[in-house]
PAZAPA-4460 file (N, C-alpha, C; in steps of 0.05 Angstrom, whole numbers, plus 32768, in hexadecimal, padded with zeros to 4 digits):
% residues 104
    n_x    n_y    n_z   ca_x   ca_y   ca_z    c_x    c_y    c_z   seq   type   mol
   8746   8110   84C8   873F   8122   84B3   8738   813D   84BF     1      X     A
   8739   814F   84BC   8735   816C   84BC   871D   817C   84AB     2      X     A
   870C   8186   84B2   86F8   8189   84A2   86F7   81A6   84AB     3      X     A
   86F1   81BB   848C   86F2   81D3   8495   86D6   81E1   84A1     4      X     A
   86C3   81CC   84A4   86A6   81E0   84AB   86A2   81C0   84C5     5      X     A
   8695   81C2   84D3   8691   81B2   84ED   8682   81A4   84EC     6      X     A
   867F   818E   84F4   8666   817E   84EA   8646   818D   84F2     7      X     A
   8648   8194   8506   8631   81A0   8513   862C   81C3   8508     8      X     A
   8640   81C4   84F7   8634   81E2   84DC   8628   81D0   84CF     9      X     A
   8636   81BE   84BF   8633   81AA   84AE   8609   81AB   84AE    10      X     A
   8611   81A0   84C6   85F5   8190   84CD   85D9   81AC   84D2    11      X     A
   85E7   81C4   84D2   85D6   81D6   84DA   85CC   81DB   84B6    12      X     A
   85E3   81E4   84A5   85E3   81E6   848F   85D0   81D3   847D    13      X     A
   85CF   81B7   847F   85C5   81A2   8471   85A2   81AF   847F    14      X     A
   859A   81B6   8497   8580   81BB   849D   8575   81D5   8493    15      X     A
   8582   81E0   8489   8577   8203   848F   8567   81FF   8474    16      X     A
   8557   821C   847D   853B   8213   846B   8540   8229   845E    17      X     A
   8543   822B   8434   854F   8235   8429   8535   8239   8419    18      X     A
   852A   8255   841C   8513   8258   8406   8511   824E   83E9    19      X     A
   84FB   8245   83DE   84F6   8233   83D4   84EE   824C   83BB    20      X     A
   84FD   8247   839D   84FC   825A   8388   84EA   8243   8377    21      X     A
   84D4   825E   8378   84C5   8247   8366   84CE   8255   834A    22      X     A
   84C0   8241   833A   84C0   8245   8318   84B3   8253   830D    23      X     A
   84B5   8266   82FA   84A6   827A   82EB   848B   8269   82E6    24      X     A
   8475   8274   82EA   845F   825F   82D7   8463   825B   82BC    25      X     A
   8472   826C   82AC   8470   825E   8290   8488   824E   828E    26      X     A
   8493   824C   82A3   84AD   822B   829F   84A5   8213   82A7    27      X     A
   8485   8214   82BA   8480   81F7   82C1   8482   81E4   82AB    28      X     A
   8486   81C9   82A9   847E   81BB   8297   8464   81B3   82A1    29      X     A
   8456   81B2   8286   843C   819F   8289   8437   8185   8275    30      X     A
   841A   8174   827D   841B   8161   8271   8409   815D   8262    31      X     A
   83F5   8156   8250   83E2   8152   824C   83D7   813F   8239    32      X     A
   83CC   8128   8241   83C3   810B   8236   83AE   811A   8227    33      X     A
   83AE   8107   8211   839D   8107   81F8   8397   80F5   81EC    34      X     A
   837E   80F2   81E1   836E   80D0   81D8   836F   80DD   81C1    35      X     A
   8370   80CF   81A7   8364   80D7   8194   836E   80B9   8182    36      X     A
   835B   80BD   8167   835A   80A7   815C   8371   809F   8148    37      X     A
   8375   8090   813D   8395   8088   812C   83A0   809C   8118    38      X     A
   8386   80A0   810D   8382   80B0   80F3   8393   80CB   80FA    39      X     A
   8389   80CE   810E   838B   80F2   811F   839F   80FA   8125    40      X     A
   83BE   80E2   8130   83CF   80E9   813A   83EC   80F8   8131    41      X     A
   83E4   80F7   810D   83FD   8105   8102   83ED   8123   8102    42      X     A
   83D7   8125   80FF   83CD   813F   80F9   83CB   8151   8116    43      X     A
   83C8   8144   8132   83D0   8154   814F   83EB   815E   8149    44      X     A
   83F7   8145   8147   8414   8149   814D   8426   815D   8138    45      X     A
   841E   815C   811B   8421   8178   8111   8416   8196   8119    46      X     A
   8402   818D   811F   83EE   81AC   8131   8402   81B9   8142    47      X     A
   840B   81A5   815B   8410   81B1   816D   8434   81B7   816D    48      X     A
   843F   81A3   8162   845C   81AB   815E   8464   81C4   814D    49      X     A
   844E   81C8   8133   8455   81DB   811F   8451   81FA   812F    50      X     A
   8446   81F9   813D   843A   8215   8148   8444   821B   815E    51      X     A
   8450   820E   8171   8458   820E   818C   847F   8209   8192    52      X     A
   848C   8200   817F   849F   81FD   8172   84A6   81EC   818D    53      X     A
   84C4   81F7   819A   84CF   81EE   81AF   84CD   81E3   81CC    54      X     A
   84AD   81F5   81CC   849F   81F8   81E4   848F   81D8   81E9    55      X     A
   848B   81C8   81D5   8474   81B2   81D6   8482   81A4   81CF    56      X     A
   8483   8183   81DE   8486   8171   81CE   847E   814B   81D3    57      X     A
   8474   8142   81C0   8469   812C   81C3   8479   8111   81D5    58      X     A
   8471   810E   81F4   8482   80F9   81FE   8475   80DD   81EC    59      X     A
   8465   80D4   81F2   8461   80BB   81F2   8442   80B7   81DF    60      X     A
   843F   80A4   81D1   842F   80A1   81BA   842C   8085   81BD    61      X     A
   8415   8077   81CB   8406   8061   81D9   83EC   8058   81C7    62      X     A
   83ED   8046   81BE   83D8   8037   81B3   83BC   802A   81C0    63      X     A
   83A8   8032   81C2   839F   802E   81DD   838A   8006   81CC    64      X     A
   838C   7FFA   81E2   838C   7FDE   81D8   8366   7FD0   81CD    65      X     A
   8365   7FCF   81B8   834B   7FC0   81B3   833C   7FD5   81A8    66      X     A
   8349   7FE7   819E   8336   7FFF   818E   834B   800F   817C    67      X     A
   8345   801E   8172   8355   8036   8153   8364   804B   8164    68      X     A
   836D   804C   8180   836D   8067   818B   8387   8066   8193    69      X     A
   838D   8083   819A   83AE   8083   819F   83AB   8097   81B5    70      X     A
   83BD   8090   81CE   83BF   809E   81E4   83DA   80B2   81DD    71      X     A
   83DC   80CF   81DA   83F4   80E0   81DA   83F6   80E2   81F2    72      X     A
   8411   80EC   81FA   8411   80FF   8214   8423   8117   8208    73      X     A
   841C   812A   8209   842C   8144   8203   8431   8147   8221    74      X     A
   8452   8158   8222   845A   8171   8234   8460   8183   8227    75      X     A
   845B   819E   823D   8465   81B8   8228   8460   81CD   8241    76      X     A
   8469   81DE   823C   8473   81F7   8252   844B   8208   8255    77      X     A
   8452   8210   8267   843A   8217   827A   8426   8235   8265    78      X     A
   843F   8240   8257   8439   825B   8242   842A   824C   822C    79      X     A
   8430   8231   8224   8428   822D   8209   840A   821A   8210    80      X     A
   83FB   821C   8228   83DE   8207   822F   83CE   8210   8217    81      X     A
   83CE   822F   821B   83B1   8235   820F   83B7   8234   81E5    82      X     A
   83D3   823A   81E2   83D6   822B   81C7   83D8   8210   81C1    83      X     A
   83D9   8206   81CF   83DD   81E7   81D2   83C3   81E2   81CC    84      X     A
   83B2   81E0   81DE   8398   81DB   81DF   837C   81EA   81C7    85      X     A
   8388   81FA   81C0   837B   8203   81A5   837F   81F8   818F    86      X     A
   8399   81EC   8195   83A6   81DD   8172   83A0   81CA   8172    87      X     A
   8399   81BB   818E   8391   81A0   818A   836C   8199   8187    88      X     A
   835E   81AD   8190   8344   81B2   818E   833A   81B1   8166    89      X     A
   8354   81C2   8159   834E   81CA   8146   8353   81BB   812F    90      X     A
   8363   81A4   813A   8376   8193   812C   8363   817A   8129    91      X     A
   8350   816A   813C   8345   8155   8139   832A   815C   813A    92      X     A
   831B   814B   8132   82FA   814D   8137   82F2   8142   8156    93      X     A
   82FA   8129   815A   82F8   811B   816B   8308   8116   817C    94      X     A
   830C   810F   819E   831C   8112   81AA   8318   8103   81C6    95      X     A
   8329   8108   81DC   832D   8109   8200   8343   811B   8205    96      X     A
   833D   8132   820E   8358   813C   821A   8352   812F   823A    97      X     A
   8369   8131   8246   837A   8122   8260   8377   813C   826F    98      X     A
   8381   813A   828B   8382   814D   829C   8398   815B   8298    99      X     A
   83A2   8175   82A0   83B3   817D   829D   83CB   8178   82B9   100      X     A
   83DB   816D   82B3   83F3   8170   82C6   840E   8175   82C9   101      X     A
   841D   8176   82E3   843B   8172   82DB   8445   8165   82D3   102      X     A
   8459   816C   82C2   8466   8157   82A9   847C   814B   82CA   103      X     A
   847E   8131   82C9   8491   8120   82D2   84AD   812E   82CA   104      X     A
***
């Protein structure tokens, strides 16, 4: 076989250390777990979708076992925390917010 670049470019190429572009901060995804009770979960989940549109959205909706409560996990872009977190403050009486992290 004939190869037009050499193995040992090849091999220089596969090592070279290619600055690393990070992401705007308002493109990170983030994550953020939420406790709240049964009752509560259509009224978050309208809060925060109606106001945040594209930017937010509900992964996973967990029943947490031997009590009324429901674990959310929202992701949503790094611009929409501090609306996020207002709508959901404003939305239930009672609550747990989760730590904030990178969305998987």
């Amino acid at each position: 076989m004939i190869y037009s670049i050499s193995l040992a470019r090849r091999a220089a190429i596969a090592r070279a250390v290619h600055p690393a572009r990070g992401a705007e901060p308002r493109e990170h995804g983030l994550s953020l777990p939420v406790v709240v009770e049964e009752r509560d979960v259509l009224r978050v989940r309208r809060a925060v979708i109606q106001t945040t549109g594209g930017m937010v959205e509900i992964v996973r909706c967990v029943p947490i076992r031997k009590t009324t409560k429901v674990r959310l996990i929202i992701e949503f872009q790094a611009g929409a925390l501090d609306e996020v977190l207002r709508r959901i403050l404003q939305s239930i009486e009672a609550g747990e917010l989760g730590r904030v992290g990178f969305a998987p």
